[in-house]
C-alpha positions in Angstrom: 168.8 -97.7 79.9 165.7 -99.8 81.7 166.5 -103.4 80.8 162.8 -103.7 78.6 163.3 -107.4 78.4 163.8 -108.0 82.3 160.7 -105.2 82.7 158.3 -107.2 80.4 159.2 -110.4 81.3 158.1 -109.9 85.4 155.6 -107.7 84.4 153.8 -110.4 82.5 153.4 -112.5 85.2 153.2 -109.8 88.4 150.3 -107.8 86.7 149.6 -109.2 83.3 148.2 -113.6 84.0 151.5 -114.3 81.7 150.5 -112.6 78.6 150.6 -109.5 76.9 149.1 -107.7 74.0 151.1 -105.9 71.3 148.9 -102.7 72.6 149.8 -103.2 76.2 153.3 -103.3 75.2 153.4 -100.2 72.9 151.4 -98.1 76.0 154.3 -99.2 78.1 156.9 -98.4 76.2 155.8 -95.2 75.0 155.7 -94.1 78.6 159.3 -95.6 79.2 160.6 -93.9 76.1 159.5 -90.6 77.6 161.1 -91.5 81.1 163.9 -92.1 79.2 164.3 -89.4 77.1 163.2 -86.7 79.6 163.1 -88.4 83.1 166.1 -90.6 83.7 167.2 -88.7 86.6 164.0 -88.7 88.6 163.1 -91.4 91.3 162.6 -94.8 89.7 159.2 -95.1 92.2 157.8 -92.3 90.5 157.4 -94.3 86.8 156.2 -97.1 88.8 153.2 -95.1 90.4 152.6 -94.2 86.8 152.5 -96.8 85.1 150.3 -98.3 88.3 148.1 -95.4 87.7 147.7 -96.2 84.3 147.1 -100.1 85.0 144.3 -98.7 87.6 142.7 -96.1 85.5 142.4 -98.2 82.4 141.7 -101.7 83.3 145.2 -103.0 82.6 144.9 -102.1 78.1 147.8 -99.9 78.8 146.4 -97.7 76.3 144.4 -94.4 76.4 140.5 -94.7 76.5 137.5 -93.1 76.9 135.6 -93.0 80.2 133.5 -95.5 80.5 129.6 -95.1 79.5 126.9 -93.4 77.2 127.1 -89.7 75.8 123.8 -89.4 78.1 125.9 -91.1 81.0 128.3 -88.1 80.2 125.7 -85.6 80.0 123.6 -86.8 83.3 127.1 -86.8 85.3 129.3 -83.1 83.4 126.6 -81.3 81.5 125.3 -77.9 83.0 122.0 -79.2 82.2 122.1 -82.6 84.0 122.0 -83.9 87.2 124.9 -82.6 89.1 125.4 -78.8 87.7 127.1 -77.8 90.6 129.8 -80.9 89.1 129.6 -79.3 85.9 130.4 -75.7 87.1 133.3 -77.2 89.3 134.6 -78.7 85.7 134.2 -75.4 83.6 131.7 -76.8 81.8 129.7 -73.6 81.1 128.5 -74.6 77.8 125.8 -76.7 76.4 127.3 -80.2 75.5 130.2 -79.9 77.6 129.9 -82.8 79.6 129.9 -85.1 76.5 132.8 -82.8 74.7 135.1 -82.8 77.6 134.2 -86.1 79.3 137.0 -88.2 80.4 140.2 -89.3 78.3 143.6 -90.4 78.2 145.4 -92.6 80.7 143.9 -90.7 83.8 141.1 -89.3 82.6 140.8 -85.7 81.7 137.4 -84.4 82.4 136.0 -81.0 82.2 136.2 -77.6 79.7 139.1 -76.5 82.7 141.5 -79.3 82.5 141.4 -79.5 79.2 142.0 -75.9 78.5 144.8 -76.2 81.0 146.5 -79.1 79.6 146.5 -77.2 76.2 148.4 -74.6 77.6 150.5 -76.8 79.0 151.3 -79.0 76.1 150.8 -76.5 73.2 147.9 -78.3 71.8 144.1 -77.6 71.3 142.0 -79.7 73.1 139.5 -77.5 73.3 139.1 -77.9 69.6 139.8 -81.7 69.6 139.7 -83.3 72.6 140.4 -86.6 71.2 143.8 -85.6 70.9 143.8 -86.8 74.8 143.7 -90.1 73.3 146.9 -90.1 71.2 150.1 -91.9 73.2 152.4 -89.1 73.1 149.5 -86.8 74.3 148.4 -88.9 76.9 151.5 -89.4 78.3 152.6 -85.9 78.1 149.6 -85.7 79.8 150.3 -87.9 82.6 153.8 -86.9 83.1 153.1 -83.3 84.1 149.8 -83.8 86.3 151.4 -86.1 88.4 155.0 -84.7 88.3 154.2 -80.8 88.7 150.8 -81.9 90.6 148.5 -80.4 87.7 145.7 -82.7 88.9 144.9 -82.2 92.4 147.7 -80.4 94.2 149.4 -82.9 95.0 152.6 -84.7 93.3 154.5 -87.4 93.1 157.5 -86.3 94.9 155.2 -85.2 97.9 155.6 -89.3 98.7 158.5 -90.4 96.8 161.3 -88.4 98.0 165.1 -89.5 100.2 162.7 -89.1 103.0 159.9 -90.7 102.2 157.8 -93.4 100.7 154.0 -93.6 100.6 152.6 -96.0 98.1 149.5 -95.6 99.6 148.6 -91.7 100.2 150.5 -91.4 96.6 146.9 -92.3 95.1 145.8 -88.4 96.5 147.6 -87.4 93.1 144.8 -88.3 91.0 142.0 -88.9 93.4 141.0 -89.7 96.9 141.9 -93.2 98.9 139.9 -94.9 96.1 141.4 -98.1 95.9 144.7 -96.9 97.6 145.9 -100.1 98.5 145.2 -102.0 95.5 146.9 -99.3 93.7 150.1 -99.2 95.7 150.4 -103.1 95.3 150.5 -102.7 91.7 153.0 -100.0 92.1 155.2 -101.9 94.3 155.4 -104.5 91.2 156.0 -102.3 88.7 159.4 -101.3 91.0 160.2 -104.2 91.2 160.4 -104.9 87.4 162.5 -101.7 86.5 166.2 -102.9 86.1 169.0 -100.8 84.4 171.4 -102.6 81.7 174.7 -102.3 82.1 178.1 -101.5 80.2 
């Protein structure tokens, strides 16, 4: 079993200025409860890229969210009928109002009538019909688990860098995205690492 105490008291002070929030600490354990429970044999390096990830993608609340900006914001940026259709088609977003249904959600940001509708065949849930399911814990962690495990996402996954062979903190970030903020990213991985300890006896 991670050692929780040993894992929240240095992440409080690597990533966290020395203080948590009751939310922060329920987002993190709900992701090391399902390590635990259906991951404990994988590579340790892999939760901490997640759970870096997750500090990235939502501005260290630890908690699922909704994209950041307007339902117009949405609609100029996914909509068929806004500014970037050629985005929209990309996203599946075929229908009217698409862009503001299926904008981004969860701890890495679901977007688009495709991914969601892929992720519900995945996890046996609609969110087509309700999309704010992506914001629930368990779903956004299911969620997270399988686009960056089975490389749902973008191809790529995380034991394409964290294998005996290898370690790539850095090209790691190519699960989710591009080398947006690739560096940054891997330092806050490299902390989280650090802060996962095993009890023992």
């Amino acid at each position: 079993m991670i050692n929780r105490k040993f894992f929240f008291d240095e992440v409080r002070w690597s990533l966290f200025g020395g203080s948590l929030t009751q939310a922060q600490v329920d987002g993190m354990s709900g992701v090391l409860d399902e390590w635990e429970e259906n991951h404990r044999n994988d590579d340790d390096r892999w939760l901490a890229y997640m759970l870096a990830t997750i500090f990235h993608e939502v501005a260290k609340r630890m908690q699922p969210i909704h994209e950041f900006g307007s339902d117009a914001y949405f609609f100029r940026m996914y909509d068929k009928d806004g500014e970037r259709p050629a985005v929209a088609k990309a996203l599946g977003n075929t229908h009217k109002g698409d862009g503001v249904k299926f904008h981004g959600r969860g701890f890495v940001q679901l977007t688009g009538r495709d991914n969601y509708k892929r992720m519900s065949k995945l996890l046996g849930v609609d969110l087509i019909k309700n999309p704010d399911d992506a914001l629930k814990l368990d779903v956004a962690t299911s969620i997270l688990f399988i686009g960056m495990r089975d490389g749902v996402f973008t191809g790529h996954k995380l034991a394409d860098y964290f294998n005996p062979m290898e370690e790539d903190w850095i090209e790691a970030r190519r699960i989710i995205n591009r080398l947006d903020r690739a560096e940054m990213i891997a330092g806050y991985g490299r902390k989280f690492y650090a802060s996962i300890s095993y009890t023992t006896g």
